[in-house]
MARSE-433646 format. One line per field, with one value per residue (C-alpha): residue in one letter; x, z, y. Coordinates in steps of 0.25 Angstrom, whole numbers, plus 5000, padded with zeros to 4 digits. Layout:
BEGIN
residu = c(A	...)
east = c(X	...)
up = c(Z	...)
north = c(Y	...)
This chain:
BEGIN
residu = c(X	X	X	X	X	X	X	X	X	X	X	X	X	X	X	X	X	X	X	X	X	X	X	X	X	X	X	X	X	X	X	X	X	X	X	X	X	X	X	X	X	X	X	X	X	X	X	X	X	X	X	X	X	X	X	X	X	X	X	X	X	X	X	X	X	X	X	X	X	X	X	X	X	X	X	X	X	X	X	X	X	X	X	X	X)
east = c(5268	5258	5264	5254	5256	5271	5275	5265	5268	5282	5280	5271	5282	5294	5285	5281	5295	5304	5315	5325	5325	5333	5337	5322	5319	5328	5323	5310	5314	5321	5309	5301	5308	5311	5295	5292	5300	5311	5320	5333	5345	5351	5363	5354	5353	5338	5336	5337	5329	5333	5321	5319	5309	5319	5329	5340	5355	5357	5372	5374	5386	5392	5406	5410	5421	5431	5438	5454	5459	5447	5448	5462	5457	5445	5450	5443	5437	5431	5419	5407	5401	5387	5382	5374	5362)
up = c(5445	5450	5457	5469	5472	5471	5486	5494	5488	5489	5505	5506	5501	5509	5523	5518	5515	5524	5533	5529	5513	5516	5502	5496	5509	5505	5490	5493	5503	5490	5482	5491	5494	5479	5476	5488	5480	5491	5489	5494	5489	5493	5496	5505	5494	5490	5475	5470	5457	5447	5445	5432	5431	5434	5427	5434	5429	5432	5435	5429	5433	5428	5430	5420	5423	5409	5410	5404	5402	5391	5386	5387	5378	5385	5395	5406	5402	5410	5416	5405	5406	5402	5389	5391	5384)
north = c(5011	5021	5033	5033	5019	5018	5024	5017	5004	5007	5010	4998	4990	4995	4993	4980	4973	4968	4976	4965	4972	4983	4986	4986	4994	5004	5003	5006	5016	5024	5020	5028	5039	5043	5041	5051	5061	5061	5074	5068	5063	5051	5061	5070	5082	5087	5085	5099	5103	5114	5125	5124	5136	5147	5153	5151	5146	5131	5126	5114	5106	5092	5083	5078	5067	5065	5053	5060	5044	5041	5056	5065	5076	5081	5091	5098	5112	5124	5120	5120	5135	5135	5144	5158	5157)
């Protein structure tokens, strides 16, 4: 669908249908606010971005969750350190 026709049919459509939809309201209130490039979360953080132009050390972090009942033998170690390059 074209880009620069999207929004507007999208707010044409939501003042167009009836109040009595309240779950399509809502869908098309989401629709809109993630086409207008809407910097919240559902959560209330701001989506952050890494700069990737710099130089800087990035810290990456991931849980991992092992199930012991399906595999006994794997054990917790240290946390992974990265390599120095």
């Amino acid at each position: 669908m074209d880009q620069e026709k999207y929004l507007p049919e999208l707010i044409a459509e939501k003042d167009s249908l009836d109040p009595s939809f309240v779950h399509a309201m809502r869908l098309l209130a989401e629709e809109i606010e993630k086409f207008e490039g809407d910097e919240l979360r559902k959560d209330g953080e701001v989506k952050k971005y890494l700069d990737i132009i710099s130089n800087k050390n990035i810290k990456l972090s991931e849980r991992v969750l092992i199930p012991v009942q399906q595999y006994p033998k794997v054990r917790p170690q240290c946390s992974i350190q990265p390599t120095k390059w």
